[in-house]
Structures are given as structure tokens and as C-alpha cells.
PyMOL Python script that loads the backbone (N, CA, C, O; Angstrom):
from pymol import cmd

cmd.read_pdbstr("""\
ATOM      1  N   UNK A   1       0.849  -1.179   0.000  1.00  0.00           N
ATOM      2  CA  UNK A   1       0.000   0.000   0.000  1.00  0.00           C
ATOM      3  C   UNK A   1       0.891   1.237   0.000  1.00  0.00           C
ATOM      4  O   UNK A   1       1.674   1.417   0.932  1.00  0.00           O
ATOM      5  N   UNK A   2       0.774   2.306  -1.264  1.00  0.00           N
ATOM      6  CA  UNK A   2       1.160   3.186  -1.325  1.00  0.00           C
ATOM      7  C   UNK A   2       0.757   4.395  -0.149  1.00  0.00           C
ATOM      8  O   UNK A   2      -0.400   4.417   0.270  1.00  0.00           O
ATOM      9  N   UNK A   3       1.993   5.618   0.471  1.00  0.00           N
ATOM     10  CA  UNK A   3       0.895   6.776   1.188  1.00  0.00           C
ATOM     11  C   UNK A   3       1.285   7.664  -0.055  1.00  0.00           C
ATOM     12  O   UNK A   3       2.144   7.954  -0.887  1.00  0.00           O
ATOM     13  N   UNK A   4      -0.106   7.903   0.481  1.00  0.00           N
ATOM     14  CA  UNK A   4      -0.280   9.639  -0.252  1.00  0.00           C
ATOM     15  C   UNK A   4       0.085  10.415   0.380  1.00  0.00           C
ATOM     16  O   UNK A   4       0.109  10.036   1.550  1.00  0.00           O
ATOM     17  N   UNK A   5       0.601  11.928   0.176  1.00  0.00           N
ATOM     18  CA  UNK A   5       0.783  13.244   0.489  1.00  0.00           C
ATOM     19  C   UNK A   5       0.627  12.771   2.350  1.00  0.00           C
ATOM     20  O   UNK A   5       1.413  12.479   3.251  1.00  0.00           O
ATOM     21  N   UNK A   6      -1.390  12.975   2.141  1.00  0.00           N
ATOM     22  CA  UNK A   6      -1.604  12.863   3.517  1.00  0.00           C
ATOM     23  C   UNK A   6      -1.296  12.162   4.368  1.00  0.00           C
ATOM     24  O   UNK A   6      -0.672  12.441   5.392  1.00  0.00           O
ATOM     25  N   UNK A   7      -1.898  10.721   3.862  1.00  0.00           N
ATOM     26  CA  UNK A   7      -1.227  10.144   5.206  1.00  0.00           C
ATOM     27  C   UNK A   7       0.151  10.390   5.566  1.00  0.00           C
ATOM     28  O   UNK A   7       0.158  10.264   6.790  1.00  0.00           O
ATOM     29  N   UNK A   8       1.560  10.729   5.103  1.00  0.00           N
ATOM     30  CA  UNK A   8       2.158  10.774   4.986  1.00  0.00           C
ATOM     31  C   UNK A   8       2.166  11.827   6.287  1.00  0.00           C
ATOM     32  O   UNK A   8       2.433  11.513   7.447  1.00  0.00           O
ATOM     33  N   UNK A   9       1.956  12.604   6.001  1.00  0.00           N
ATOM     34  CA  UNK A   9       1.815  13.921   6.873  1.00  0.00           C
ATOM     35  C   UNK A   9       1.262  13.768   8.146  1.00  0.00           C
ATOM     36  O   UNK A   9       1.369  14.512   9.121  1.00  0.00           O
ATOM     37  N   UNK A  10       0.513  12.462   7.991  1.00  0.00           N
ATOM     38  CA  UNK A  10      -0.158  11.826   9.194  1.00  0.00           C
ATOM     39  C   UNK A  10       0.692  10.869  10.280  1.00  0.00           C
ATOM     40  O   UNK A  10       0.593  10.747  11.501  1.00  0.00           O
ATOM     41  N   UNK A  11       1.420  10.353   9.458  1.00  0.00           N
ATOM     42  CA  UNK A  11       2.376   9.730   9.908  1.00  0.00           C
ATOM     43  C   UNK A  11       3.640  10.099  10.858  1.00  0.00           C
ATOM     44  O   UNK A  11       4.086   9.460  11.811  1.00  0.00           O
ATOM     45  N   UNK A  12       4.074  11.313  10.309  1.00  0.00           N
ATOM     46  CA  UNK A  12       4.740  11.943  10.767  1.00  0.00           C
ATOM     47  C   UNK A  12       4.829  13.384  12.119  1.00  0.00           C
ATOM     48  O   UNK A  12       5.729  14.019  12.668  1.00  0.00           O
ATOM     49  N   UNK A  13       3.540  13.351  12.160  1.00  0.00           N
ATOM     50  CA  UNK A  13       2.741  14.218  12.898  1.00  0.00           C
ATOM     51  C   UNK A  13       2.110  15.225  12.429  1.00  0.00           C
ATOM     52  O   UNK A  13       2.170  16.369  12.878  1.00  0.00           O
ATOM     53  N   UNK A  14       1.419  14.822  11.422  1.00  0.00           N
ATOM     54  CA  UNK A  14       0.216  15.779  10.814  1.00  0.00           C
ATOM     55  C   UNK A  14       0.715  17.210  10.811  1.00  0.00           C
ATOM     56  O   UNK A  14       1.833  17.396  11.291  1.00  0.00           O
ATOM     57  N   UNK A  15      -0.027  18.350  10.288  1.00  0.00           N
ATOM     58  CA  UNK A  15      -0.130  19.331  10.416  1.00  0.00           C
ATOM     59  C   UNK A  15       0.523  19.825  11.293  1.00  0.00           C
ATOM     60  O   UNK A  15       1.501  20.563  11.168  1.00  0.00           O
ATOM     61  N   UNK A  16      -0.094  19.358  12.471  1.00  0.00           N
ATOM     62  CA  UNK A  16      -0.091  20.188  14.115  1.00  0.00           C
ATOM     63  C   UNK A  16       1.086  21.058  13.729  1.00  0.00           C
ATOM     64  O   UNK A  16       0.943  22.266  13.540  1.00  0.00           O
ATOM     65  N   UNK A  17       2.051  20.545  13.632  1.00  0.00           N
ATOM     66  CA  UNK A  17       3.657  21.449  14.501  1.00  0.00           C
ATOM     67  C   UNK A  17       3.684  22.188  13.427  1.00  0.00           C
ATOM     68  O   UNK A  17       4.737  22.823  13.365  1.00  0.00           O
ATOM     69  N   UNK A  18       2.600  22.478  12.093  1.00  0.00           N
ATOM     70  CA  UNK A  18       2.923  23.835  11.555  1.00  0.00           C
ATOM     71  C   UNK A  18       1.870  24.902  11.946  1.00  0.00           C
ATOM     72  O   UNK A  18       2.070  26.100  11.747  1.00  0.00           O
ATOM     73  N   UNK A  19       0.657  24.380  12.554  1.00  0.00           N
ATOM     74  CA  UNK A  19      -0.132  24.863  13.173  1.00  0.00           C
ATOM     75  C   UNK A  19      -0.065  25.184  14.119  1.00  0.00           C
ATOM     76  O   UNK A  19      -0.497  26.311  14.363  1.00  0.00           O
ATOM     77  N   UNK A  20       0.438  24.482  15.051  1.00  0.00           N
ATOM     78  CA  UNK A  20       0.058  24.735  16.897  1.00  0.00           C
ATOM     79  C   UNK A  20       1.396  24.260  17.257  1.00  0.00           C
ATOM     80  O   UNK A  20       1.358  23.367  18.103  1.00  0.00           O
ATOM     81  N   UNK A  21       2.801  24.662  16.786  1.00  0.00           N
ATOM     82  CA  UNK A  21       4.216  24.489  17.030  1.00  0.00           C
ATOM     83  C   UNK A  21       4.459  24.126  18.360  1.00  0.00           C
ATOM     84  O   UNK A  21       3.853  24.733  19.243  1.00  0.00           O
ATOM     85  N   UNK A  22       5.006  23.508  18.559  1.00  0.00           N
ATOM     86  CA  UNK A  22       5.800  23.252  20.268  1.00  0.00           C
ATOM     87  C   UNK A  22       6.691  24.253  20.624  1.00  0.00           C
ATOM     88  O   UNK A  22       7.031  24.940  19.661  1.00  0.00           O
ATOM     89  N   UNK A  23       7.231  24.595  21.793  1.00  0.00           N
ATOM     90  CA  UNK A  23       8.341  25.131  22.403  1.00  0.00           C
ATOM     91  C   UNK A  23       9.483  24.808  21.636  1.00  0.00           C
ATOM     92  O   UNK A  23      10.167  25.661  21.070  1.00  0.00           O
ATOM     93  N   UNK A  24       9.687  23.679  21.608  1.00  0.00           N
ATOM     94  CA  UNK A  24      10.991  23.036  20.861  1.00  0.00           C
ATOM     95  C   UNK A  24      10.701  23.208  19.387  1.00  0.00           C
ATOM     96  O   UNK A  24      11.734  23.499  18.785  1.00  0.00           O
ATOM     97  N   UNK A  25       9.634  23.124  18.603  1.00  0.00           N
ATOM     98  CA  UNK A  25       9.266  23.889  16.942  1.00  0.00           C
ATOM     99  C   UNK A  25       9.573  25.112  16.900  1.00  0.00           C
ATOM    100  O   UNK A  25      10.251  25.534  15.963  1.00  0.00           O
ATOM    101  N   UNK A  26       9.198  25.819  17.766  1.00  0.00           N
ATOM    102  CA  UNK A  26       9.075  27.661  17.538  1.00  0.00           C
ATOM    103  C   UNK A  26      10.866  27.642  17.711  1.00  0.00           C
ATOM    104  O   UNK A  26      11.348  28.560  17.048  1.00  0.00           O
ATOM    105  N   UNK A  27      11.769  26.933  18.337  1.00  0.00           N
ATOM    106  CA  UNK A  27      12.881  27.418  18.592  1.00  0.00           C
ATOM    107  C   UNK A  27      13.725  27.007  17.447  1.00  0.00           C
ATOM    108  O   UNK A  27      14.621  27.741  17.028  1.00  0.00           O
ATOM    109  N   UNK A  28      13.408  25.625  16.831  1.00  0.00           N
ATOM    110  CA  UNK A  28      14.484  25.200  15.784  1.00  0.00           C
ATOM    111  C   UNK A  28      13.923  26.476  14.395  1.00  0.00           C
ATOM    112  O   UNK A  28      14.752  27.061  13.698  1.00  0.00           O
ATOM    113  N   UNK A  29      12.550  26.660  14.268  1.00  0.00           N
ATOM    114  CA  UNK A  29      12.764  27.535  13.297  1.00  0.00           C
ATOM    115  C   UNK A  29      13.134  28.645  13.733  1.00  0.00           C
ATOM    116  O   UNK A  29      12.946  29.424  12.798  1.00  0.00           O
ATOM    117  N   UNK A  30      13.583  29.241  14.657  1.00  0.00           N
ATOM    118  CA  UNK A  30      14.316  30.656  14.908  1.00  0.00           C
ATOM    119  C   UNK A  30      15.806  29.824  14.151  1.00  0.00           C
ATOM    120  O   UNK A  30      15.869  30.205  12.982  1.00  0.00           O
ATOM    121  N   UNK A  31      16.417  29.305  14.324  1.00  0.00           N
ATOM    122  CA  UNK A  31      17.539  28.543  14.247  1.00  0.00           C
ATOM    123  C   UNK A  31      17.962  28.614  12.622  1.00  0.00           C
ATOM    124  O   UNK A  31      18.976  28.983  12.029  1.00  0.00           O
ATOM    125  N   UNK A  32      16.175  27.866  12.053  1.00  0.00           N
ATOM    126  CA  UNK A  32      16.681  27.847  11.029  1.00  0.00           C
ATOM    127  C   UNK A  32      16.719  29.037  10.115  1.00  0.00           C
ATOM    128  O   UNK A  32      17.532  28.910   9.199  1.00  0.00           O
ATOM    129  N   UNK A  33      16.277  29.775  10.128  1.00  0.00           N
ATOM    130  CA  UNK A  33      16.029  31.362   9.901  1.00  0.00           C
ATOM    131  C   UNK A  33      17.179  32.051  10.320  1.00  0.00           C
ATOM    132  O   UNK A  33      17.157  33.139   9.746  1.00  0.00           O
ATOM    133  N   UNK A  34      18.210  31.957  11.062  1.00  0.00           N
ATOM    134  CA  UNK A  34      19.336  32.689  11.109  1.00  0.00           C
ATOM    135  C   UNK A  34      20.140  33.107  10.022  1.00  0.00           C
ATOM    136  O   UNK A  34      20.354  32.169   9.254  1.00  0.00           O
ATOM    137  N   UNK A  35      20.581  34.009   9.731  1.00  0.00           N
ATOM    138  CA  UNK A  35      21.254  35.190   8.772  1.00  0.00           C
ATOM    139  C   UNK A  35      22.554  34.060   7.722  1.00  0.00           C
ATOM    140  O   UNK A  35      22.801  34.047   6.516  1.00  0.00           O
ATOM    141  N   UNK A  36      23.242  33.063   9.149  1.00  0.00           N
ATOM    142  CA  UNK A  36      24.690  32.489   8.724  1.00  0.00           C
ATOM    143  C   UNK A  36      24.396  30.906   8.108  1.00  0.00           C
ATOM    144  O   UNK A  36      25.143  30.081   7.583  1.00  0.00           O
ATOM    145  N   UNK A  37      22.911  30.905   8.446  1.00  0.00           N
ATOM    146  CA  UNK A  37      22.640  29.650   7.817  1.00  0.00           C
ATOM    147  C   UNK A  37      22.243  29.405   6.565  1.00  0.00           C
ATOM    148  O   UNK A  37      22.611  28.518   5.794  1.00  0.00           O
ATOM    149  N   UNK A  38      21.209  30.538   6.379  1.00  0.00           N
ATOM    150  CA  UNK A  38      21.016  31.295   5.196  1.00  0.00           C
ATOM    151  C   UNK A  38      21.337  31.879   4.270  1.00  0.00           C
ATOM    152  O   UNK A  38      20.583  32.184   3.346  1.00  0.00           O
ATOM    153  N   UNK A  39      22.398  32.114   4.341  1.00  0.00           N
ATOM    154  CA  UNK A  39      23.506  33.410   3.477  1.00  0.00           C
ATOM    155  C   UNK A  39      23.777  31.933   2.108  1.00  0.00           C
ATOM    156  O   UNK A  39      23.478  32.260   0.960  1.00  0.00           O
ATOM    157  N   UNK A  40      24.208  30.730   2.276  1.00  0.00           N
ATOM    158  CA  UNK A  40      24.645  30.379   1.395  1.00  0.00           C
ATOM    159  C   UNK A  40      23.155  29.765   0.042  1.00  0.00           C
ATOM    160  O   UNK A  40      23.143  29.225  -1.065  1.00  0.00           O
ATOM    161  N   UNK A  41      22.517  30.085   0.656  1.00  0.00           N
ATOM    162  CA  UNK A  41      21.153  29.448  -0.152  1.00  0.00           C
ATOM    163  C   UNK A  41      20.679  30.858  -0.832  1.00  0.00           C
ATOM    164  O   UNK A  41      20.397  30.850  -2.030  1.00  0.00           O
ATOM    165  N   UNK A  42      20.574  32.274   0.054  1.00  0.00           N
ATOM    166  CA  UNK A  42      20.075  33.386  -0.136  1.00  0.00           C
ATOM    167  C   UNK A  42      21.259  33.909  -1.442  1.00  0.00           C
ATOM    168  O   UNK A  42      21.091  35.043  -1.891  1.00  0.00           O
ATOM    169  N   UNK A  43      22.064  33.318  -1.831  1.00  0.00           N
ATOM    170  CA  UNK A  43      23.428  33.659  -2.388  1.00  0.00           C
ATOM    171  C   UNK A  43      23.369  32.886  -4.201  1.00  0.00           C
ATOM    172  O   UNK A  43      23.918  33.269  -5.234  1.00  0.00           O
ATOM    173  N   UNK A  44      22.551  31.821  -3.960  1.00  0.00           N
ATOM    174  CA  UNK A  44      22.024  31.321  -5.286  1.00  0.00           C
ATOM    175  C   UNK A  44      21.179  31.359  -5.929  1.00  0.00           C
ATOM    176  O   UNK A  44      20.942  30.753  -6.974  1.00  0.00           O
ATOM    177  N   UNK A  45      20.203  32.626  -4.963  1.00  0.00           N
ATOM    178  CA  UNK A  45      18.931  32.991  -5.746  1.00  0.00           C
ATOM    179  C   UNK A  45      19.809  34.236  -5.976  1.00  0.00           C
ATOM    180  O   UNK A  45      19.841  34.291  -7.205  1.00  0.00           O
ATOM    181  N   UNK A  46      20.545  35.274  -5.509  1.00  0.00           N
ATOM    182  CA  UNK A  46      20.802  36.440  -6.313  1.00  0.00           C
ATOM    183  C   UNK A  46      21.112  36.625  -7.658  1.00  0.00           C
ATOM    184  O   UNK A  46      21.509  35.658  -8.307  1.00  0.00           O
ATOM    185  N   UNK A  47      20.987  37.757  -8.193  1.00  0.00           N
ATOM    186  CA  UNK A  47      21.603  37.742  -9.836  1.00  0.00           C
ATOM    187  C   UNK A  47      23.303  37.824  -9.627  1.00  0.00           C
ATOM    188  O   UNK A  47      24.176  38.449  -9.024  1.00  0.00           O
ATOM    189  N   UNK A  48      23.149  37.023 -10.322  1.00  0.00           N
ATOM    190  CA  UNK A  48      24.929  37.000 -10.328  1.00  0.00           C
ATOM    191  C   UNK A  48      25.748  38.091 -11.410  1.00  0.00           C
ATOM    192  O   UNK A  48      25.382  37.984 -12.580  1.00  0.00           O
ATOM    193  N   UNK A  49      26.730  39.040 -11.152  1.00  0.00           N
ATOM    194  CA  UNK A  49      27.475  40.201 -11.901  1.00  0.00           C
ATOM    195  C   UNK A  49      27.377  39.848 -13.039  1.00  0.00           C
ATOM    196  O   UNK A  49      26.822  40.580 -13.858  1.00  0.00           O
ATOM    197  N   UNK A  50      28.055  38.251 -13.497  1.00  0.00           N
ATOM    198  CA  UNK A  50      28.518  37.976 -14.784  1.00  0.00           C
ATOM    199  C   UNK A  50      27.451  38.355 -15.910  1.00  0.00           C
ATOM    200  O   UNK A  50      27.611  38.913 -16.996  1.00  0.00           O
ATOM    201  N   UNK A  51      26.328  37.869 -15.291  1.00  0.00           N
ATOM    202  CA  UNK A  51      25.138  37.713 -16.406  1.00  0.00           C
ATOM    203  C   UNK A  51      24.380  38.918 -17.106  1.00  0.00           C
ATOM    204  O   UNK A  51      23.365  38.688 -17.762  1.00  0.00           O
ATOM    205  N   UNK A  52      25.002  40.522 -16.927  1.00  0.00           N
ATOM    206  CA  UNK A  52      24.607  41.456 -16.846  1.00  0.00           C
ATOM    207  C   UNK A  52      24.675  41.768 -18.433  1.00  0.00           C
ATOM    208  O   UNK A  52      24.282  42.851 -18.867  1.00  0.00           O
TER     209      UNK A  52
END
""", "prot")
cmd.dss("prot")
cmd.show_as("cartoon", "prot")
cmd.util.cbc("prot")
cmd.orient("prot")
């Protein structure tokens, strides 16, 4: 038996923790949202000089 999307999502703990986050949710996404974690991802969406 294949899961779909949902169950999938069910499986793993549904929705909730994007809905109704835990203590420990609300803190890893501060975490992941930091400036130094980000910089290298935020760095491959910019336009790059060359292509001008």
C-alpha cells in the first residue's frame, strides 16, 4: 500500500507542529532562519554580476 501526500503527513505528525508548534518547533525555526545559515542558499537565488 502506497501513502499519499496525507497520510504521509499523518504519519509523521500531521499538520499540528505547523499549526500549533511546540516550544521546541518555535525554537528550531528561529535557528533555522538565522542570517549564517542562510547566506549560502540566499546567495544562489541572487543575480549573479557575470550575467549582466
Amino acid at each position: 500500500m502506497s501513502a499519499t501526500a496525507t497520510e504521509h503527513h499523518t504519519e509523521v505528525g500531521g499538520l499540528e507542529r505547523l499549526t500549533n508548534p511546540s516550544a521546541r518547533d518555535a525554537e528550531a525555526a528561529a535557528l533555522l532562519r538565522h542570517p549564517d545559515l542562510l547566506e549560502d542558499i540566499a546567495a544562489l537565488h541572487r543575480p549573479s554580476s557575470s550575467s549582466c
